[in-house]
N, C-alpha and C positions, 0 to 999 in steps of 0.2 A: 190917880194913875192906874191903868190897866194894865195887868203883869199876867203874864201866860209863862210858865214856869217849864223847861225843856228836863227831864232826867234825864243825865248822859253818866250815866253811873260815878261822877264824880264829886266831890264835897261839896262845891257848887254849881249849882245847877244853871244852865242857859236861862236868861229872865229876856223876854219882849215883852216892851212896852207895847201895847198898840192904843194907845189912847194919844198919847204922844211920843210917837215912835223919833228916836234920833236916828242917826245911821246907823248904828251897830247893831237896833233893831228891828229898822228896814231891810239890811243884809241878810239878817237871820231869820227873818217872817220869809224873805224872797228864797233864800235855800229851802226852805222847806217845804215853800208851793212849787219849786221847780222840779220835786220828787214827785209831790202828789198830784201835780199835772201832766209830770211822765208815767206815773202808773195809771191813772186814768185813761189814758191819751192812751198809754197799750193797751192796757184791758178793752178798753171795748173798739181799737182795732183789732184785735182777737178777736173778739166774739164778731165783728163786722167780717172779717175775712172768714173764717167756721161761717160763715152765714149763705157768703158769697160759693162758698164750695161743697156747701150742702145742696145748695141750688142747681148748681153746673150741672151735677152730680145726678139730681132729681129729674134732671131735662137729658142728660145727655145716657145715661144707666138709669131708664126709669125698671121699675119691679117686673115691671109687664114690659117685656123685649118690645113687645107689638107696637106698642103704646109711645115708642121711640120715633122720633121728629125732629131731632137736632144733633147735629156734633159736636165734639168736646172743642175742635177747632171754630166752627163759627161762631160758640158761645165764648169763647175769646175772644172771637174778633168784635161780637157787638158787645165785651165787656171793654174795649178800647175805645170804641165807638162814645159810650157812655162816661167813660172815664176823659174822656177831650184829650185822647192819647194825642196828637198831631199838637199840640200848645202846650205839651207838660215840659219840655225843654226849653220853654222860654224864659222861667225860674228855677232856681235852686232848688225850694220848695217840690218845684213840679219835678225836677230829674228826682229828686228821690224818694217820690212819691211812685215814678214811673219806673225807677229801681225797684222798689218793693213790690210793684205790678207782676210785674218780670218775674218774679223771686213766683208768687202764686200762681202763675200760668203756668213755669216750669213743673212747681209741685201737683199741680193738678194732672198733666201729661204723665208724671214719673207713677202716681196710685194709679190712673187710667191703665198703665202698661199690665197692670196684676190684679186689676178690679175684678175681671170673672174668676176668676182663682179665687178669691177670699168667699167666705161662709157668708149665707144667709143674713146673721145676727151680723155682721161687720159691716156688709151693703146696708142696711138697713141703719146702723147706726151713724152714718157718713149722709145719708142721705135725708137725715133726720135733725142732723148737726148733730147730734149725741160724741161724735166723735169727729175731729178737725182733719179734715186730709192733710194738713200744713205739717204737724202733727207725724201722720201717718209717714209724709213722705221723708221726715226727717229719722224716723225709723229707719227706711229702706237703707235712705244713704249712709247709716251709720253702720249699718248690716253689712252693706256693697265694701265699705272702707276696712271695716276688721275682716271681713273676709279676703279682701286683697293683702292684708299687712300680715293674714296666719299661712295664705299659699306665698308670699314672700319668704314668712320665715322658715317655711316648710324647704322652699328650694331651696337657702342658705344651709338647712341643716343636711339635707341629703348630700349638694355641694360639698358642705365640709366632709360628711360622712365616706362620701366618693375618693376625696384627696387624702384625707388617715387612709384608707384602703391602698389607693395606690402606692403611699409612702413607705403602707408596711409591705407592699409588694415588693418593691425593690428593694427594700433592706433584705429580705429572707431569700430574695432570686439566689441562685447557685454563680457562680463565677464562669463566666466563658471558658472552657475547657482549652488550656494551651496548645498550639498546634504542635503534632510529635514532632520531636527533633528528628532532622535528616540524617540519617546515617551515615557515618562517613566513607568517605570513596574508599575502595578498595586499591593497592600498592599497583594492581594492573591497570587502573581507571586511571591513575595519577599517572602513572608512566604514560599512557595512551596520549595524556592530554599533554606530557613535558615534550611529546612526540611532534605531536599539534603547531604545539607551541611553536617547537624548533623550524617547522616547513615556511611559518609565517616570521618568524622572528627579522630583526635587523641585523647586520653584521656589528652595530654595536652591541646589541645585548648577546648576539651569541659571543664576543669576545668577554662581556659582564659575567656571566656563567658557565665559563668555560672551567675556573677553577672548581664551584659546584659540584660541575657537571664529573668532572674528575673523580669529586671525592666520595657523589654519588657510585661512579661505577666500583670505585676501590671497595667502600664500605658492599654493594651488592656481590662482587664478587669471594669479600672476608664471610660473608655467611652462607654463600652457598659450600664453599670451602669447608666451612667449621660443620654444616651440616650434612655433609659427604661422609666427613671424619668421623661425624658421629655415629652414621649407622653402619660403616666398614667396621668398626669397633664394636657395635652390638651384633653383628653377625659373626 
């Protein structure tokens, strides 16, 4: 029997038979080509995609402006052409094959937007594949995303900053100054008005204040009275 020996750090270790494999080392041969034919299968779609976008790249941003003959748009479109874009929706397979298309045209358009802006040593290394636009663009976007989430936080702080401000404004405002009290009518103002009164009154209320009105003139005349006396006496 052939035994291929797995170390999984524990006391016993993963054993495949592969001479005479049972199931349990069929299962465990098949796990472990399903890793190493997903990192194959990435890796060198990586490098196939970095390949594809060094190219674009060479054709569409050659060194020599002059020397330019094609757009970044056509060379998409005959990279769809090539790709049997119009039949990738007839399988599973092909949607998301045609999903990942998608995913590198985007990337390519997003570095295209800021390609003359980068140095020298950058064009040249994208153009050379030294360096993956895929890569590159996934930079931008992560760039565009914290910078959106730092002027977010920026406005929540000022916002808050704004709201303590105005909080402690009105805690510290002065209190509305009460309006002055009206002074009160003067004993000619009142009489003026008991006068008033009397021309508009009813014959039942002047019968209502008649007693009142009585005791008013007594009490007016007890103090002009007392104040007569008073100053007959001081003179």
């Amino acid at each position: 029997m052939t035994v291929i020996a797995i170390d999984v750090g524990m006391e016993n270790a993963l054993t495949i038979d592969t001479n005479a494999p049972d199931d349990r080392s069929i299962m465990l041969s098949s796990a472990a080509a399903l890793v190493a034919t997903t990192l194959d299968m990435e890796g060198k779609l990586a490098e196939t995609a970095k390949t594809w976008g060094a190219k674009v790249f060479s054709l569409a941003y050659p060194s020599d402006s002059n020397a330019k003959t094609v757009t970044l748009d056509a060379l998409i479109g005959d990279s769809k052409v090539a790709a049997g874009w119009s039949s990738l929706t007839t399988t599973d397979a092909g949607k998301k094959a045609k999903a990942r298309m998608e995913v590198y045209f985007s990337n390519a358009r997003l570095v295209a937007e800021s390609f003359d802006a980068l140095s020298d040593d950058d064009k040249r290394d994208i153009r050379a594949g030294i360096s993956s636009i895929h890569y590159r663009a996934g930079l931008i976007r992560k760039a565009a995303s914290d910078a959106k989430k730092a002027a977010k936080k920026e406005a929540e702080r000022v916002a808050a900053e704004q709201a303590a401000s105005d909080s402690a404004a009105e805690a510290t405002a002065p209190v509305a100054e009460q309006a002055a009290p009206v002074a009160p009518a003067s004993l000619a103002d009142m009489l003026a008005a008991v006068l008033a009164a009397i021309e508009t009154a009813s014959d039942d209320d002047l019968n209502a204040a008649y007693p009142m009105m009585g005791a008013a003139v007594d009490a007016f005349d007890a103090r002009i009275n007392a104040a007569t006396a008073t100053e007959a006496q001081a003179a």
